[in-house]
C-alpha positions in Angstrom: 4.2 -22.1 19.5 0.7 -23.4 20.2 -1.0 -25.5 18.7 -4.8 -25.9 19.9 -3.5 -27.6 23.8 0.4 -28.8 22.4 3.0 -26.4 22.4 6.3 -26.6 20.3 9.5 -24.8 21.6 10.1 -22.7 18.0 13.0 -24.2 15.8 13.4 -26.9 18.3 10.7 -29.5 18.7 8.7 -27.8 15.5 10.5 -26.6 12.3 9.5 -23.7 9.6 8.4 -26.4 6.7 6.8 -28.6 9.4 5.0 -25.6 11.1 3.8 -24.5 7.1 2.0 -27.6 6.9 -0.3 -27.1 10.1 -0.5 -23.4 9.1 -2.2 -25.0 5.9 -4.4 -27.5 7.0 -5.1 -26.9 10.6 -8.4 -25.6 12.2 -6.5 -25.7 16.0 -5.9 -21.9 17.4 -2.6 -21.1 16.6 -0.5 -18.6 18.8 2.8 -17.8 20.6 4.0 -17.7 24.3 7.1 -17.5 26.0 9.0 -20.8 27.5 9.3 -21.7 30.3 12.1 -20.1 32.9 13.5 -23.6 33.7 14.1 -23.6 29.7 16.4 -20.7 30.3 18.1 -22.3 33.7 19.2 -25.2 32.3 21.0 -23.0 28.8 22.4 -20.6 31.4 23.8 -23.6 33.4 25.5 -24.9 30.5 26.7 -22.0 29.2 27.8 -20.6 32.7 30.3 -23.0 33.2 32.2 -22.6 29.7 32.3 -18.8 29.8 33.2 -15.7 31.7 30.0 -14.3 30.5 26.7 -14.7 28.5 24.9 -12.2 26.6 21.2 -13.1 26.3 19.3 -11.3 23.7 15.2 -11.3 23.2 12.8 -10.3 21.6 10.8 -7.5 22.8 9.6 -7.0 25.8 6.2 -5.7 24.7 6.0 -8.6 22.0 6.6 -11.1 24.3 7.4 -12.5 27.9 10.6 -14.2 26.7 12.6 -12.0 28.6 10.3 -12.3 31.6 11.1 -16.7 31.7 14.7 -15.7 31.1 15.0 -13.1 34.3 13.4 -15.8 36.1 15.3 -18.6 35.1 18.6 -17.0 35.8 17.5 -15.0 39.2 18.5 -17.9 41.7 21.7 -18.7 39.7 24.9 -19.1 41.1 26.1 -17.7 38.2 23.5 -14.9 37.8 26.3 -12.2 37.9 27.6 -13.4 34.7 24.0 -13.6 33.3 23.5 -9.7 31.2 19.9 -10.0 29.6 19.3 -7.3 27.0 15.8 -6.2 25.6 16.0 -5.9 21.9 13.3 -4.1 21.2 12.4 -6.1 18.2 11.8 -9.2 16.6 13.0 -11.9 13.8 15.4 -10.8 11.7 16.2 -7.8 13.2 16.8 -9.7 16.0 19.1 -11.8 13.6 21.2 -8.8 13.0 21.5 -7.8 16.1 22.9 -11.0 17.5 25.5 -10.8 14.3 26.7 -7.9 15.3 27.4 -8.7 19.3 29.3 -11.7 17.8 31.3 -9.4 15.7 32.4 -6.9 18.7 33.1 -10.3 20.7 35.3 -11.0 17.9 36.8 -7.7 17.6 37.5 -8.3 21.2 36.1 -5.3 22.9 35.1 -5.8 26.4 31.8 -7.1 27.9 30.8 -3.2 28.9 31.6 -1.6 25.6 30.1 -4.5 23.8 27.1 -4.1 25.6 27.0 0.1 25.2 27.5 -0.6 21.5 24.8 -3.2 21.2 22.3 -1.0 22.8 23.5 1.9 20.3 22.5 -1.1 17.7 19.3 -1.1 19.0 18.4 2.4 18.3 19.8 1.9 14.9 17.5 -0.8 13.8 14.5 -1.3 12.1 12.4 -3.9 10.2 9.6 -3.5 7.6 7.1 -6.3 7.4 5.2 -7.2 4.5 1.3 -8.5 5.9 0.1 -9.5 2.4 -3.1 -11.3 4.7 -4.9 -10.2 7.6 -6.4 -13.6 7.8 -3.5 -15.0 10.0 -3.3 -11.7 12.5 -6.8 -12.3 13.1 -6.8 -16.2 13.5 -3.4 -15.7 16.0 -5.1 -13.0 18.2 -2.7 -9.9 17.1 -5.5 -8.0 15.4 -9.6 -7.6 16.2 -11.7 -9.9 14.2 -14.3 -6.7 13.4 -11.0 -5.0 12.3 -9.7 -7.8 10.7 -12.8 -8.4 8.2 -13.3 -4.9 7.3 -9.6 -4.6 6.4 -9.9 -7.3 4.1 -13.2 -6.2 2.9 -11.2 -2.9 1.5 -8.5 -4.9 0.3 -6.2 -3.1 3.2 -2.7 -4.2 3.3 -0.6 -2.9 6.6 3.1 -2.7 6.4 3.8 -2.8 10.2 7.4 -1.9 12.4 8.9 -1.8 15.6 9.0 1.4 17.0 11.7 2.7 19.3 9.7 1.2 22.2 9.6 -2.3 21.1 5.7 -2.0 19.9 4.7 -3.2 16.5 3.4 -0.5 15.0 1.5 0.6 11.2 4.6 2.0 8.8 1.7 2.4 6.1 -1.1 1.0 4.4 -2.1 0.3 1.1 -4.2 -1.3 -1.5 -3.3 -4.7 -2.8 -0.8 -7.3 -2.2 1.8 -5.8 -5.1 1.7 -2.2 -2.9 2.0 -3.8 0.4 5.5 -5.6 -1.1 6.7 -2.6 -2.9 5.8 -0.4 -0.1 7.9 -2.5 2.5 10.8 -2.0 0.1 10.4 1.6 -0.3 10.5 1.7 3.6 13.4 0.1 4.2 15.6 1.6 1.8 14.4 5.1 3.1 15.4 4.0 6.5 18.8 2.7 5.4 19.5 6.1 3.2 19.6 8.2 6.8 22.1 6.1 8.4 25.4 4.7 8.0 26.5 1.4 6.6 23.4 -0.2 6.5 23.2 -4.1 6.7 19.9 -6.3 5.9 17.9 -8.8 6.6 15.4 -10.9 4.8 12.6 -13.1 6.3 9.5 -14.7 4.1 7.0 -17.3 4.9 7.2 -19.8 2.0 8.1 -16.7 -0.1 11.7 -17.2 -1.3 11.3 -15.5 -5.2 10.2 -12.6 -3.4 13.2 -12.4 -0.3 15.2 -12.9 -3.6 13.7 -9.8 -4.9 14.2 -8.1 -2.1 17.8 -8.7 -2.1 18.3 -7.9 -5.4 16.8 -4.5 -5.3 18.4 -3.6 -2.4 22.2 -4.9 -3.9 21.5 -2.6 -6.4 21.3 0.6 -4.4 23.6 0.0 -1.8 26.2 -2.6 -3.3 25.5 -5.2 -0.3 27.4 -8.3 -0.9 25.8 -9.8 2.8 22.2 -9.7 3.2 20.7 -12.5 5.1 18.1 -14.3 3.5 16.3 -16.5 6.1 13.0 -18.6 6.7 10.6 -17.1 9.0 10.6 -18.5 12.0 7.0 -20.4 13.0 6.9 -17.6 16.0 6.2 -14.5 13.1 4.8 -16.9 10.7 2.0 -18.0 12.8 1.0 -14.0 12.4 2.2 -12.8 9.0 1.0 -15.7 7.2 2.0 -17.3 3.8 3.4 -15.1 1.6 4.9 -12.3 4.2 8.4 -11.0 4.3 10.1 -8.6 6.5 13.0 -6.3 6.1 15.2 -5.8 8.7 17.8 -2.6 8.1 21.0 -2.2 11.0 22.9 0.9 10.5 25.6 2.7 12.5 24.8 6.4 13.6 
């Protein structure tokens, strides 16, 4: 995360309540970037000589060049051939389910090159629904055009965006007003989980928890979830959603 010239490695040197604060009351730039690759050697190294083998799971390749610092980090390795670095294709809580559901098969004890055919099938099977309820945070982070921005919020213009099947964030939908843009978001993700099978979820809100809670309790009541995560946004999609987003995240099997 940056901060104006200082730079916080997300969830590690800054946290989401501590991150809410400067999102609040600072006038500094705020954007993301990818660590460093010597962030990823040293993990590797640690984790490389406590097991047979690592799965390494990022964020999109076209979001970010996480996965970049984390080729490069592992590339000189000794233990590079254990080293399997997977593009997700998406972001947050998708994400979150994603890495759930590796730990699972490594549980269920499938082996590495099934788990890693399966997680790839995962992939495919999972999207997210995000909430924008403010274009003013898009604009100030860099993700959308200023000219854009304004005359978006001149027309009241809500976006719902979503990860394509490329890894690009993309427009689900737009509408008017912040009650649409929530309900809409919703309506999304519940269409998406009605074409697949056993859908799981994911909830993600910037200082929004009565409305993840909503969220969950719509979404119980269709489909009879008993485990949807519920989970702060992390300063790395806050710093663009803004206060008061939420995102959806749906995983099904084919």
């Amino acid at each position: 995360i940056q901060v104006g010239k200082k730079s916080y490695l997300d969830k590690v040197e800054i946290k989401p309540k501590d991150f809410i604060h400067i999102l609040e009351t600072s006038n500094e730039k705020l954007s993301t970037s990818q660590p460093a690759p010597a962030f990823f050697k040293e993990i590797y190294d640690k984790a490389a000589q406590r097991y047979k083998s690592i799965i390494s799971l990022h964020i999109s390749e076209k979001l970010s060049g996480t996965i970049q610092s984390a080729r490069m980090g592992c590339k000189d390795m000794e233990y590079s051939n254990k080293i399997h670095i997977v593009d997700s294709k998406t972001s947050s809580v998708a994400l979150g389910l994603l890495v759930m559901e590796t730990a699972q098969l490594i549980r269920k004890g499938f082996d590495l090159d099934e788990i890693i055919e399966r997680v790839k099938l995962a992939i495919k099977n999972t999207r997210i629904f995000i909430a924008v309820p403010t274009l003013k945070y898009m604009i100030r982070s860099g993700r959308l055009n200023k000219t854009k921005g304004l005359l978006a919020t001149l027309l009241n213009l809500k976006p719902i965006l979503t990860i394509n099947s490329d890894g690009n964030i993309v427009e689900a939908a737009k509408v008017i007003g912040q009650k649409r843009v929530i309900k809409k978001a919703l309506d999304l993700a519940i269409k998406y989980a009605k074409n697949v099978k056993n859908p799981r979820f994911g909830i993600t809100h910037v200082v929004a928890p009565e409305l993840a809670q909503w969220y969950g309790y719509k979404i119980r009541n269709i489909f009879n979830s008993s485990k949807i995560i519920i989970a702060e946004a992390s300063p790395a999609l806050s710093v663009h959603i803004g206060i008061g987003g939420a995102a959806i995240a749906v995983l099904g099997d084919s």
